[in-house]
DOKE-947656 format. One record per residue (C-alpha): z negated, x negated, y; residue number from 1. Coordinates in Angstrom, 2 decimals. Example, Ala and Ser with C-alpha at 12.3 -4.5 7.8 and 13.67 -1.06 7.14 Angstrom:
+---------+---------+---------+------+
|      zz |      xx |      yy | numi |
+---------+---------+---------+------+
|   -7.80 |  -12.30 |   -4.50 |    1 |
|   -7.14 |  -13.67 |   -1.06 |    2 |
+---------+---------+---------+------+
This chain:
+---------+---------+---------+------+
|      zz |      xx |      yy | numi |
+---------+---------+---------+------+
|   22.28 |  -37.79 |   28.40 |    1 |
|   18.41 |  -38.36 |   29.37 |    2 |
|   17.75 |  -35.02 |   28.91 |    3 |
|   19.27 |  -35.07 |   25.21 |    4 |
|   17.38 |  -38.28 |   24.10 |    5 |
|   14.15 |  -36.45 |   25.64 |    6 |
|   12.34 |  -34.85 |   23.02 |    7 |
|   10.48 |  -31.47 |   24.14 |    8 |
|    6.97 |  -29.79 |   22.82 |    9 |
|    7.09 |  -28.99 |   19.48 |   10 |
|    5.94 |  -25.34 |   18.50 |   11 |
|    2.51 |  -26.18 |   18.18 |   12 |
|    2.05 |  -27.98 |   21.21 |   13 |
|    3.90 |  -24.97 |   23.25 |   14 |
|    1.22 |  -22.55 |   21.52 |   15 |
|   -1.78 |  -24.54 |   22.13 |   16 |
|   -0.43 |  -25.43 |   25.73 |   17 |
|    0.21 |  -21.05 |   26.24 |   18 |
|   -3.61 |  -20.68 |   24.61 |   19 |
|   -4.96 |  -22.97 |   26.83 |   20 |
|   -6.09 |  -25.70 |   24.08 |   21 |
|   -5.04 |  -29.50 |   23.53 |   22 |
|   -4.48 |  -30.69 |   20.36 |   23 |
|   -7.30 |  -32.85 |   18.45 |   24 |
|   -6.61 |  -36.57 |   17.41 |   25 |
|   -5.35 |  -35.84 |   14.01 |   26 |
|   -2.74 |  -33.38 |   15.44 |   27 |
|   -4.64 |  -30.13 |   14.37 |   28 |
|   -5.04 |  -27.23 |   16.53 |   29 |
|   -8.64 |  -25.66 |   17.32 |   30 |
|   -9.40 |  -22.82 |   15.55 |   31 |
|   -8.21 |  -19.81 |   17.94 |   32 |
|   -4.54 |  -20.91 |   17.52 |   33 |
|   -2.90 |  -19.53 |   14.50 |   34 |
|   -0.47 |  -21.86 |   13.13 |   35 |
|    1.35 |  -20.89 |   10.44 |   36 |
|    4.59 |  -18.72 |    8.96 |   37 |
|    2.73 |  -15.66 |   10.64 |   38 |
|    1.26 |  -15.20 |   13.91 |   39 |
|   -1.00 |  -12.61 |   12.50 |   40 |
|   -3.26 |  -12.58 |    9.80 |   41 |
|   -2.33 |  -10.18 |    6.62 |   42 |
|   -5.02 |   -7.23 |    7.30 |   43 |
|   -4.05 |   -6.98 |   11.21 |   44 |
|   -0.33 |   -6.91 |    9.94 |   45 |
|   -1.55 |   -4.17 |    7.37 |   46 |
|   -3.79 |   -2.70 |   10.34 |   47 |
|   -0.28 |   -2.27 |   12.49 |   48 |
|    2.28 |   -1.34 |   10.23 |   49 |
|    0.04 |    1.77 |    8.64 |   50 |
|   -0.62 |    2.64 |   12.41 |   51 |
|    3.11 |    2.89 |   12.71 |   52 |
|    4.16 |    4.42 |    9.86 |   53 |
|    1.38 |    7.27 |    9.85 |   54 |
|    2.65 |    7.58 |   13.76 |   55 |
|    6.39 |    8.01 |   12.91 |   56 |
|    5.35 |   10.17 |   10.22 |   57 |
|    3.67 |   12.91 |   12.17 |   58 |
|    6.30 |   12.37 |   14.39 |   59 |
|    9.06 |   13.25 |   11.99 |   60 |
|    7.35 |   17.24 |   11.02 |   61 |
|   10.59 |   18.19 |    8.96 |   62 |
|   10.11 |   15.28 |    6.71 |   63 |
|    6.16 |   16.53 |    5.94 |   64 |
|    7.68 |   19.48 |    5.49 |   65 |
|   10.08 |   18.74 |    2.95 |   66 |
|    7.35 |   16.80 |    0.88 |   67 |
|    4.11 |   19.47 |    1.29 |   68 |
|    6.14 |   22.55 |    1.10 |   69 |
|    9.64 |   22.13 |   -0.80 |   70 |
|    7.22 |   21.35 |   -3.73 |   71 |
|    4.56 |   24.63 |   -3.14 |   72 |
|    7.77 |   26.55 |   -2.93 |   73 |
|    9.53 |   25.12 |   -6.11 |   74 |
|    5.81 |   25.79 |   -7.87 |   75 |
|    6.27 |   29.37 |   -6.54 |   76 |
|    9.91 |   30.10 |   -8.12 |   77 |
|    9.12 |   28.14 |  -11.46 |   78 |
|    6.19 |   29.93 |  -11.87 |   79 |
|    6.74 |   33.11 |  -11.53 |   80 |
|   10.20 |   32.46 |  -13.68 |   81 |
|    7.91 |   31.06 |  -16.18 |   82 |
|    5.01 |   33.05 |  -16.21 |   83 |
|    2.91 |   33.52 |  -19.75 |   84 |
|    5.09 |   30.38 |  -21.48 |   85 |
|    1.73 |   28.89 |  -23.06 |   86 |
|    0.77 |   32.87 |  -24.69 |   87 |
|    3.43 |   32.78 |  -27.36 |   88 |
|    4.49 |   29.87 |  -30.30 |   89 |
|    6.39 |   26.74 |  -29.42 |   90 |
|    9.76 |   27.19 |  -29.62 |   91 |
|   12.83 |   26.81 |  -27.46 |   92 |
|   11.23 |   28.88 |  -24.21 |   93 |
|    8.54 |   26.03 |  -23.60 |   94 |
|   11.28 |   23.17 |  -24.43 |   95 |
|   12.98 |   25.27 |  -21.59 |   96 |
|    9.93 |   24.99 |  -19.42 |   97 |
|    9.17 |   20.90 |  -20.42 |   98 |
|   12.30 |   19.90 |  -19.47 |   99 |
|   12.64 |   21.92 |  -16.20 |  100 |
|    9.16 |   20.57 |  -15.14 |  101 |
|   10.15 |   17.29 |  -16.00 |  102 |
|   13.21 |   17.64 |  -14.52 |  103 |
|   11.80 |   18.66 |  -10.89 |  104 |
|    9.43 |   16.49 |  -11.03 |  105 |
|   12.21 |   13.47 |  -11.45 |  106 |
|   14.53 |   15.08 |   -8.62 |  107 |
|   10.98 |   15.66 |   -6.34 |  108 |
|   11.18 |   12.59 |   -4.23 |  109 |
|   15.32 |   12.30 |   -4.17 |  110 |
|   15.52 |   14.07 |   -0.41 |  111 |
|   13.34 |   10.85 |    0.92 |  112 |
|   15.99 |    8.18 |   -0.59 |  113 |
|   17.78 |    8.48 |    2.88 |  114 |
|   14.70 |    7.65 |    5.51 |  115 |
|   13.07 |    4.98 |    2.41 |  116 |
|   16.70 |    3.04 |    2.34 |  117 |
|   16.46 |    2.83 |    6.14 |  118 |
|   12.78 |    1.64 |    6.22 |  119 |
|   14.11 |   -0.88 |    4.01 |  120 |
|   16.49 |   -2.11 |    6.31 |  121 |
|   14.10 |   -2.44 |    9.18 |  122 |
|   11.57 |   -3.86 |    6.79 |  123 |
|   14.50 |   -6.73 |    5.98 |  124 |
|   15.02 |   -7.68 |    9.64 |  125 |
|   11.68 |   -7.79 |   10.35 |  126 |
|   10.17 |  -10.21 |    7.89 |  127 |
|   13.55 |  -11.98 |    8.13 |  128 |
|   11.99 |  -12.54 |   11.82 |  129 |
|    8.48 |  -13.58 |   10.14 |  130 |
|    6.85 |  -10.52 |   11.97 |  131 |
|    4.58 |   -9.33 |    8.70 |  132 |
|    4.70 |   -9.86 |    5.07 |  133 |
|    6.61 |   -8.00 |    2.10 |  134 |
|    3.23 |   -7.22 |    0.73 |  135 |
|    1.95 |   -5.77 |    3.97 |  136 |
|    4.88 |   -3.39 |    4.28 |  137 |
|    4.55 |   -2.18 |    0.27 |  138 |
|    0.95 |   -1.88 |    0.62 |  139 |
|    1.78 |    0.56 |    4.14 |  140 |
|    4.45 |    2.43 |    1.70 |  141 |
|    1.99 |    2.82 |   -1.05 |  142 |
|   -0.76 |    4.51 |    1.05 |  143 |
|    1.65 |    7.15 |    3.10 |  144 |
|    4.18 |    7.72 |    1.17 |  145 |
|    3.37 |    8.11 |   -1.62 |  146 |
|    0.47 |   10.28 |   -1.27 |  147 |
|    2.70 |   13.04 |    0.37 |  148 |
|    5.07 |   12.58 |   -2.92 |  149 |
+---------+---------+---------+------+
């Protein structure tokens, strides 16, 4: 029943007592604790998560692959079926042509749905655990993934 009625360290005094620091008299930390919803600031969270997702995706060769060379081979195949479309009048072969391009273009990215849907998952844990921000892990998206699209 002591032990109950006892009230332990709060978060901020176990983090200043691990870094070594007491609190000052208005009950604010020194400046080399970081207290807050994160533990790290935004551009080391960015820093990390572009390290790991450039790692795991050298690390997963099929899936460069599919995005560098699916599309060079696609290019390949339309063009040569459509060779010379732009020589003759509009009419119903370069309708043929738009809507095929737009078409593949559309359908391009719809082999990554799988490994972006999982990402997501592990992205929703981990800020559900306060690890790094939404923004950190779209910004991380933006500059590798979508550059290989």
């Amino acid at each position: 029943e002591g032990a109950v009625l006892t009230k332990g360290a709060g978060v901020e005094e176990m983090l200043c007592k691990v870094h070594g620091q007491n609190l000052a008299a208005e009950g604010r930390a020194m400046r080399r604790v970081r207290l807050g919803p994160y533990a790290a600031p935004f551009y080391q969270q960015l820093r990390v998560l572009l390290g790991r997702k450039v790692l795991t995706t050298l690390r997963n060769p099929g899936a460069v692959g599919l995005q560098l060379f699916l599309p060079l081979g696609m290019g390949v195949v339309l063009g040569s079926i459509f060779q010379g479309i732009g020589a003759g009048a509009f009419g119903l072969p370069q309708i043929s042509f738009i809507f095929s391009l737009l078409t593949t273009l559309s359908l391009q990215s719809l082999p990554l749905m799988l490994l972006l849907i999982e990402e997501r998952g592990f992205m929703k844990h981990e800020t559900s655990e306060r690890l790094y921000t939404e923004s950190a892990h779209i910004l991380t998206t933006l500059c590798v993934t979508v550059p290989l699209s």
